[in-house]
C-alpha positions in Angstrom: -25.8 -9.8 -8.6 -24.0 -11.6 -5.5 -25.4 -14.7 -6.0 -28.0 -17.2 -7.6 -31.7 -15.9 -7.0 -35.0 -17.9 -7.3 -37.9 -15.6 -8.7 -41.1 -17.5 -8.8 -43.1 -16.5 -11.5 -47.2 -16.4 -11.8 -47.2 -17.1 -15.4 -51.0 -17.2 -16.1 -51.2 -13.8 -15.2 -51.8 -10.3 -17.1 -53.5 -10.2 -20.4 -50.7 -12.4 -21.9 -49.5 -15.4 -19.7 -46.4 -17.5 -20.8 -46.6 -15.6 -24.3 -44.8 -12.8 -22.3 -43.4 -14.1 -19.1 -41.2 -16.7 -20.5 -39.9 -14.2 -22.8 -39.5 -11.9 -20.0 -37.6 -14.2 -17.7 -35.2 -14.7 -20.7 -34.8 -11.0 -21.2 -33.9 -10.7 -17.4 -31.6 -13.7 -17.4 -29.4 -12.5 -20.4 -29.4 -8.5 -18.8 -27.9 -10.3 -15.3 -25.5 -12.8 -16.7 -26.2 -16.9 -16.2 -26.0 -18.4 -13.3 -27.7 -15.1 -11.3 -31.8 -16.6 -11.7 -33.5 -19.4 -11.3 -36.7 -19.3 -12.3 -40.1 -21.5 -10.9 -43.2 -21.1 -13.4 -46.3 -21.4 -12.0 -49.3 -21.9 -14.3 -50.5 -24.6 -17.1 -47.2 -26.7 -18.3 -48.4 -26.8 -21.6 -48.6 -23.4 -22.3 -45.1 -22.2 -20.4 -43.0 -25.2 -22.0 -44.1 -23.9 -25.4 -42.5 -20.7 -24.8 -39.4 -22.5 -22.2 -38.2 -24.6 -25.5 -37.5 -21.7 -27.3 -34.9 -20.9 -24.9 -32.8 -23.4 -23.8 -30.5 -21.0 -21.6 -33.3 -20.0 -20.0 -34.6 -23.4 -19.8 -31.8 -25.0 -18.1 -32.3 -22.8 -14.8 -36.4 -22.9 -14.8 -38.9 -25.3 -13.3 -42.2 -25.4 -13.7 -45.3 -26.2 -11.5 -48.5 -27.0 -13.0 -51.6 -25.8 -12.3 -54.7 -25.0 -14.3 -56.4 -23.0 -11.6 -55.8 -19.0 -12.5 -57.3 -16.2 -11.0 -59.3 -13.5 -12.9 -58.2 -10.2 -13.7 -62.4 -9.4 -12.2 -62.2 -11.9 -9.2 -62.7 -10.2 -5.9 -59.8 -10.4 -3.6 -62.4 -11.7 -0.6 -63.5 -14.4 -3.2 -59.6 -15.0 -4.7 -58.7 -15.9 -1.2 -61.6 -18.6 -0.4 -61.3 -20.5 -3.9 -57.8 -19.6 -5.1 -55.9 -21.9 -3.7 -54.2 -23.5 -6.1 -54.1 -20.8 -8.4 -50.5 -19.8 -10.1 -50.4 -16.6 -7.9 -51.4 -18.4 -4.3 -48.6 -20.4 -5.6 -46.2 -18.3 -6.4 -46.4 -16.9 -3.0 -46.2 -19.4 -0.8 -43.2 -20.5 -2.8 -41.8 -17.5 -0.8 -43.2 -17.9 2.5 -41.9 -21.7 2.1 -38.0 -20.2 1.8 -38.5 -21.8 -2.3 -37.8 -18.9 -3.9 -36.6 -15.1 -3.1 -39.3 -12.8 -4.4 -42.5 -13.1 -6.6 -43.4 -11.3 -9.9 -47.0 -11.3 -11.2 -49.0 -9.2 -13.7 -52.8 -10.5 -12.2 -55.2 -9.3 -10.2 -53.6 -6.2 -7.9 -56.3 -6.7 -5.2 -56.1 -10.2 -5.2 -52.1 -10.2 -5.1 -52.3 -7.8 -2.3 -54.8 -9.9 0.0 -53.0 -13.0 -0.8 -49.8 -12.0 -0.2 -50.5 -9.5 3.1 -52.3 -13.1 4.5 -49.5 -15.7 3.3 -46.4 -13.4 3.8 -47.5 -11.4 6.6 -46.4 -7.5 7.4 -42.6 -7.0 8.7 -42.6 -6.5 12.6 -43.2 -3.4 13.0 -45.3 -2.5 10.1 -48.9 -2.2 10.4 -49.8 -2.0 6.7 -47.8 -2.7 3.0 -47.8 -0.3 0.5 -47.7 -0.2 -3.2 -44.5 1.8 -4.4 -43.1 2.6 -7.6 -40.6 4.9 -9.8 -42.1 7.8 -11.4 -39.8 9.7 -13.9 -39.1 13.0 -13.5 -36.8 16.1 -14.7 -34.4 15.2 -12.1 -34.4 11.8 -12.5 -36.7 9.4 -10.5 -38.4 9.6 -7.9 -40.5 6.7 -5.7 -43.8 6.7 -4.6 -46.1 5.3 -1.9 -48.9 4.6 -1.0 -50.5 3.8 -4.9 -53.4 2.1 -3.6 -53.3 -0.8 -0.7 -54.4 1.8 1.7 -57.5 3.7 1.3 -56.8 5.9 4.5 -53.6 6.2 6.8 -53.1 7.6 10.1 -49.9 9.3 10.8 -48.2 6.6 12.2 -48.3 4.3 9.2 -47.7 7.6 6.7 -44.3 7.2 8.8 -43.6 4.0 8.3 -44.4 4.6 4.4 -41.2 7.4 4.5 -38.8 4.4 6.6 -40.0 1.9 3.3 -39.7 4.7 0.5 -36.4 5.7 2.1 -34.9 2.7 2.4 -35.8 1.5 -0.7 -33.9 4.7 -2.4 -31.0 4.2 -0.7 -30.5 -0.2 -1.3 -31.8 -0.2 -5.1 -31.4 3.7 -6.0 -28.2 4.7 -5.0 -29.2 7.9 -2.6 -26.9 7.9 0.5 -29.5 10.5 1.9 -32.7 10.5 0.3 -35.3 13.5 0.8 -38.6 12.8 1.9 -41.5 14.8 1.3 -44.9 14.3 2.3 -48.2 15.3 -0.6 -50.0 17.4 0.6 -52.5 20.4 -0.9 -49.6 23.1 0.1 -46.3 23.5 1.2 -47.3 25.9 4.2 -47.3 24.2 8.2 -50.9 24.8 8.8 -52.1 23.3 5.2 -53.6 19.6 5.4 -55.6 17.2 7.4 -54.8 16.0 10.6 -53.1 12.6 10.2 -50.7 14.2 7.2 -49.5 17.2 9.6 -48.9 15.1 12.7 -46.8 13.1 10.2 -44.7 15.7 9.4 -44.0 16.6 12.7 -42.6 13.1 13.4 -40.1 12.5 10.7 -39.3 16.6 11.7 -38.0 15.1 14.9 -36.6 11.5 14.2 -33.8 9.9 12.6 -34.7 7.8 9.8 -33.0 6.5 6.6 -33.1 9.7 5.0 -33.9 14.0 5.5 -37.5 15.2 5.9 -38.7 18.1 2.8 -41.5 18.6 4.2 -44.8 19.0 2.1 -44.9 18.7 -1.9 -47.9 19.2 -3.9 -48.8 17.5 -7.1 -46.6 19.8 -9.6 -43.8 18.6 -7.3 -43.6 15.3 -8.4 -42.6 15.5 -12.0 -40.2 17.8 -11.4 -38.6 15.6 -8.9 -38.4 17.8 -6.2 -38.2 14.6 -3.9 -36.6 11.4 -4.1 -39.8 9.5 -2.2 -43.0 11.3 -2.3 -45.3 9.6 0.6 -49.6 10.0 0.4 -51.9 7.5 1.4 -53.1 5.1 -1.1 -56.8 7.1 -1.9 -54.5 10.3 -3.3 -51.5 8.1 -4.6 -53.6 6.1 -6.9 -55.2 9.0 -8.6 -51.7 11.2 -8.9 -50.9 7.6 -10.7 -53.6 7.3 -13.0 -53.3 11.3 -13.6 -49.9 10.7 -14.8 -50.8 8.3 -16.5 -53.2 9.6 -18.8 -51.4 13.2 -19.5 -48.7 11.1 -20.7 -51.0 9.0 -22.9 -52.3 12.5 -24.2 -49.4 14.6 -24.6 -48.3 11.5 -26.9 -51.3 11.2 -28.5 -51.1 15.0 -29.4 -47.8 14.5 -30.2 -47.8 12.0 -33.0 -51.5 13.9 -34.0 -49.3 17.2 -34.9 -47.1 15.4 -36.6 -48.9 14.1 -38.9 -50.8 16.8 -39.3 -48.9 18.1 -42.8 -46.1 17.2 -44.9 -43.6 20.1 -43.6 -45.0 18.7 -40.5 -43.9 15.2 -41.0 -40.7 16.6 -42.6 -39.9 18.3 -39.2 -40.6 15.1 -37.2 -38.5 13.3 -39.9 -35.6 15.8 -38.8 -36.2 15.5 -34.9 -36.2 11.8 -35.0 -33.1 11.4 -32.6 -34.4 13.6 -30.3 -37.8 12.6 -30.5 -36.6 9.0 -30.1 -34.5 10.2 -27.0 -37.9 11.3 -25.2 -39.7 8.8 -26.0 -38.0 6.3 -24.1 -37.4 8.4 -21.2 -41.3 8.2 -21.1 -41.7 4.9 -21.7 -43.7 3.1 -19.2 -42.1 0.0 -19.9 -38.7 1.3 -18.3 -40.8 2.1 -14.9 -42.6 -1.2 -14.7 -43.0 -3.1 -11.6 -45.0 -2.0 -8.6 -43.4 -3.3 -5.4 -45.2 -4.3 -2.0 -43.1 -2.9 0.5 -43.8 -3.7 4.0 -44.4 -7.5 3.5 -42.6 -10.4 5.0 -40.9 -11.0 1.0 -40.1 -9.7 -1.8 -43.1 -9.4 -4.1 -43.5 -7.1 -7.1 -47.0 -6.1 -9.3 -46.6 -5.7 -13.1 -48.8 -3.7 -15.6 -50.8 -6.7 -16.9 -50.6 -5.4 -20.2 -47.0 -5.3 -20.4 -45.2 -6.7 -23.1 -41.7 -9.0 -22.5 -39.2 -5.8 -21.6 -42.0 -4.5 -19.5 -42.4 -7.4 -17.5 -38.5 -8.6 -17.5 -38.5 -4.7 -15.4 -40.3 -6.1 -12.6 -38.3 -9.0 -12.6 -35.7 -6.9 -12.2 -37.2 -4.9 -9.4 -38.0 -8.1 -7.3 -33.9 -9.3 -8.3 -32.7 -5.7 -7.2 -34.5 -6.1 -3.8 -33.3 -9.1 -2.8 -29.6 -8.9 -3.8 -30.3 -5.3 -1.7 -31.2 -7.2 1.7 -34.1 -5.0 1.4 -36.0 -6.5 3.7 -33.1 -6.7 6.3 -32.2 -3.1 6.0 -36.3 -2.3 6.6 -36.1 -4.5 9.8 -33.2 -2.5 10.8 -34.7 1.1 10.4 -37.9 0.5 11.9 -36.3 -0.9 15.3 -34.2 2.5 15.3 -37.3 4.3 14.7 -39.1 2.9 17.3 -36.5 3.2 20.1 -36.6 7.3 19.8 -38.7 8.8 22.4 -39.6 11.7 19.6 -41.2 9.2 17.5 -43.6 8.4 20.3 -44.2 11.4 21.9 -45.0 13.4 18.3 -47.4 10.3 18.0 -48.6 10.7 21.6 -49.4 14.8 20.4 -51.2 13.8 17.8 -53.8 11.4 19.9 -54.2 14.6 22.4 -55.3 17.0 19.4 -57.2 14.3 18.0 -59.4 13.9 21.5 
């Protein structure tokens, strides 16, 4: 870490509040050395200093901001933004549009931390639309993803920009000099796909950008990390998410079902322990928390809201790793190169002629 970050915290939201994000905060705090966070709660003071006088490393570089107002895990975004106001996650935010703090964490309400942060923070120049990325596991590794849901439908243009945001983002925070880029699609052939998704690929075919163009994946491509950023629109990314999501839940579930299902069968899961152990956590969700809005004017980062203290201190982690990064810089950077190449244009210029 290169030097003292403030994370501002929504700490009213998820299922737990302060019982988790304070603990979190000090998780993150001890894993980055003191003196690298500073830390602004947001949310009832009550609550939070119950939890911040059980640490007093962590409570020497917090402060906290009271407020009683919290928004609902049910509330509408539209109706978030008209009566949320002082709410810990409006907040939180602007504590990052006002230059008070370096990035946002917050387990609430996704739609409502999306709208309020797209209308506080604003998009990057040059990007018409954020997107919801994340870190999937996979056989070779990891691999990011966007869109998971901010974006219903994409035309090529923006399905661009998502490859510039996934890119960059594996090369500042994951360590790829020269990520590949692939594009989800329902083949791997030229002529497969709608419109928008092939006039994408002919784009980043013809442009330099922050990384080498695959070409199309399809779903089976993603576990075994044929790509280091798989791009979709947010429609197709959300379901591939919640796919995932619940094989792994089943393949566990069927795992810890046949185990128990005999003594010689307990006996064997008694000798694979280690190993069993060692898969388990390359699994665990926990390890992948932290769903980041690329795109936006600042750092902010979505966790699970039903994650426990690790889980959360993981998207603390993200939003620290982003920052120290210049992520937002290096964005700025690529999408002005982009956008200077005649090719990027004129394969956008192509794909208004078909279109007509």
């Amino acid at each position: 870490m290169s030097r003292n970050q403030t994370i501002a915290l929504d700490a009213m939201g998820g299922d737990f509040g302060p019982e988790v994000v304070v603990p979190a905060a000090h998780l993150a705090l001890k894993e980055l050395g003191q003196g690298s966070l500073h830390f602004i709660f947001y949310g009832d003071e009550h609550k939070i200093n119950v939890h911040l006088k059980k640490n007093p490393e962590l409570e020497a570089v917090s402060t906290v901001h009271h407020t009683d107002k919290v928004i609902s895990s049910s509330e509408k975004p539209s109706v978030a933004l008209r009566t949320g106001r002082d709410s810990s996650m409006r907040l939180a935010i602007e504590a990052v549009k006002n230059g008070e703090a370096d990035g946002i964490v917050s387990a609430g309400n996704t739609g409502a931390l999306m709208a309020t942060a797209k209308m506080l923070l604003k998009c990057m120049p040059g990007i018409h639309r954020p997107a919801i990325a994340s870190v999937f596991p996979t056989k070779q590794g990891k691999t990011i993803m966007l869109d998971l849901g901010a974006n219903i439908t994409c035309d090529s243009e923006i399905l661009v920009q998502f490859a510039v945001l996934g890119a960059v983002y594996a090369r500042a925070v994951g360590g790829t000099p020269n990520p590949s880029v692939g594009l989800l699609n329902v083949g791997s052939e030229n002529m497969k796909g709608h419109d928008q998704v092939r006039a994408a690929a002919a784009v980043l075919s013809s442009v330099d950008f922050p990384g080498k163009f695959y070409g199309f994946v399809e779903g089976n491509d993603i576990p075994m990390g044929t790509v280091d950023v798989v791009v979709t629109d947010g429609f197709t990314g959300n379901i591939a998410l919640k796919v995932a999501e619940g094989v792994g839940g089943l393949m566990g579930g069927y795992l810890k079902e046949a185990l128990h299902s005999s003594p010689l069968a307990k006996l064997g899961g008694l000798l694979a322990f280690r190993a069993l152990k060692q898969v388990k956590e390359r699994m665990d969700a926990r390890f992948y928390n932290g769903g980041m809005f690329l795109g936006l004017n600042g750092i902010c980062v979505k966790s699970h809201g039903g994650m426990d203290a690790f889980g959360f201190s993981r998207a603390i982690l993200v939003a620290a790793n982003l920052v120290d990064n210049g992520y937002n810089e290096r964005v700025a950077h690529e999408i002005e190169q982009l956008m200077s190449q005649e090719s990027f244009f004129s394969g956008l210029d192509s794909r208004s002629s078909e279109d007509s």
